[in-house]
N, C-alpha and C positions, 0 to 999 in steps of 0.2 A: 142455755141451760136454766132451767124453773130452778128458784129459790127453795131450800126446804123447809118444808113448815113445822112446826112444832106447836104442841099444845101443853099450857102449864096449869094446874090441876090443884089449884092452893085456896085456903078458906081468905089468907090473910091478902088483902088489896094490895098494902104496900109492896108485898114480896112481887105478888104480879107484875104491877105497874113497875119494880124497878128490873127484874128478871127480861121483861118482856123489852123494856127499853135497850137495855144491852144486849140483848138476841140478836133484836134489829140493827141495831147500832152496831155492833161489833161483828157479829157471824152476818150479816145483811141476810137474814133469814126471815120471814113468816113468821107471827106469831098468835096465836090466839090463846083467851084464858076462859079457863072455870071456877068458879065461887065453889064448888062443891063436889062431890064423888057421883052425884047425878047426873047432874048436867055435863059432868066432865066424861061419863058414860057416854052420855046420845051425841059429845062434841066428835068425840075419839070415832065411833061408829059413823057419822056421816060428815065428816073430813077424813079421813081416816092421815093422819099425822105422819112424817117421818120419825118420829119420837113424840115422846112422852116425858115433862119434867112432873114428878105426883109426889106433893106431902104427904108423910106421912101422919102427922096428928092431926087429923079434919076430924068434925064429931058429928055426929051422926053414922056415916061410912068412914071409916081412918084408910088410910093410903093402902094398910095390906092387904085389905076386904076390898079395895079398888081396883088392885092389880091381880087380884083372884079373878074377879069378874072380870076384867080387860085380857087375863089368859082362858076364861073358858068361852068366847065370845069369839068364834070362827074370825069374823070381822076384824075383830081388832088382836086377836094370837102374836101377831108377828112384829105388831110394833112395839122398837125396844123404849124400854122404860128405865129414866135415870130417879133416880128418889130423891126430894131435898129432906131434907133434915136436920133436927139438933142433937139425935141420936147416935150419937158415934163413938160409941163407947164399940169393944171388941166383940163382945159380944152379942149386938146389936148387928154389927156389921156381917160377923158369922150367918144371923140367921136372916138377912136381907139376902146375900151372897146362896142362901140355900134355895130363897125361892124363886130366884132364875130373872130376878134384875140385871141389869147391863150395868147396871154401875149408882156409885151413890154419891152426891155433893153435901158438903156439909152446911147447916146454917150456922150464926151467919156467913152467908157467901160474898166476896168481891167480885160488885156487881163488873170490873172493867175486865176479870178472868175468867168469868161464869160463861162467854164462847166458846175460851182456849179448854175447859174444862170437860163441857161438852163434846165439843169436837173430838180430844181425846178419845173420850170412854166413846165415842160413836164410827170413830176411823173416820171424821170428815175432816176435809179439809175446805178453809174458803181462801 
């Protein structure tokens, strides 16, 4: 059985580098990252991901205008998208919940839970 891959879609480095370390580490999963809502377009379209971790405050493209484009995109439709965020107020949560994400982690996350968390919202288990 192949590992599943994920692709995490954040401006900030740190988060990457520690997100990605615990993916591998902990879910023994694949991981690749994106600086931006661009690159993390052409990443998602030509790997095409078992998931999707996508911030939502990046500037230039912000995470909802990335996951707009990642649902009208034949290619990439299907794969489910978890959000990180510092946004987690209720009403924040409502209108993420409305556009048809899989689920939302909050920042800051614990990076040694941020598998179990995953897994979760995705029904995997490792």
């Amino acid at each position: 059985m192949t590992a599943k891959q994920i692709l995490i879609i954040d401006d900030e480095e740190d988060i990457q580098e520690v997100a990605q370390l615990a993916l591998e580490l902990v879910g023994g999963w694949q991981v690749s990252t994106a600086s931006s809502a661009g690159e993390g377009l052409l990443l998602a379209e030509a790997q095409q991901p078992d998931a999707i971790l996508l911030d939502v405050m990046m500037p230039y493209i912000d995470g909802i205008a990335t996951f707009e484009k990642l649902q009208a995109n034949p290619a990439t439709k299907q794969i489910p998208v978890i959000l990180l965020t510092a946004k987690v107020q209720s009403i924040d949560q409502r209108r993420f919940a409305q556009l048809g994400v899989t689920g939302v982690i909050a920042k800051p996350f614990k990076s040694m839970h941020l598998a179990d968390q995953v897994a979760e919202l995705l029904g995997w288990t490792f």
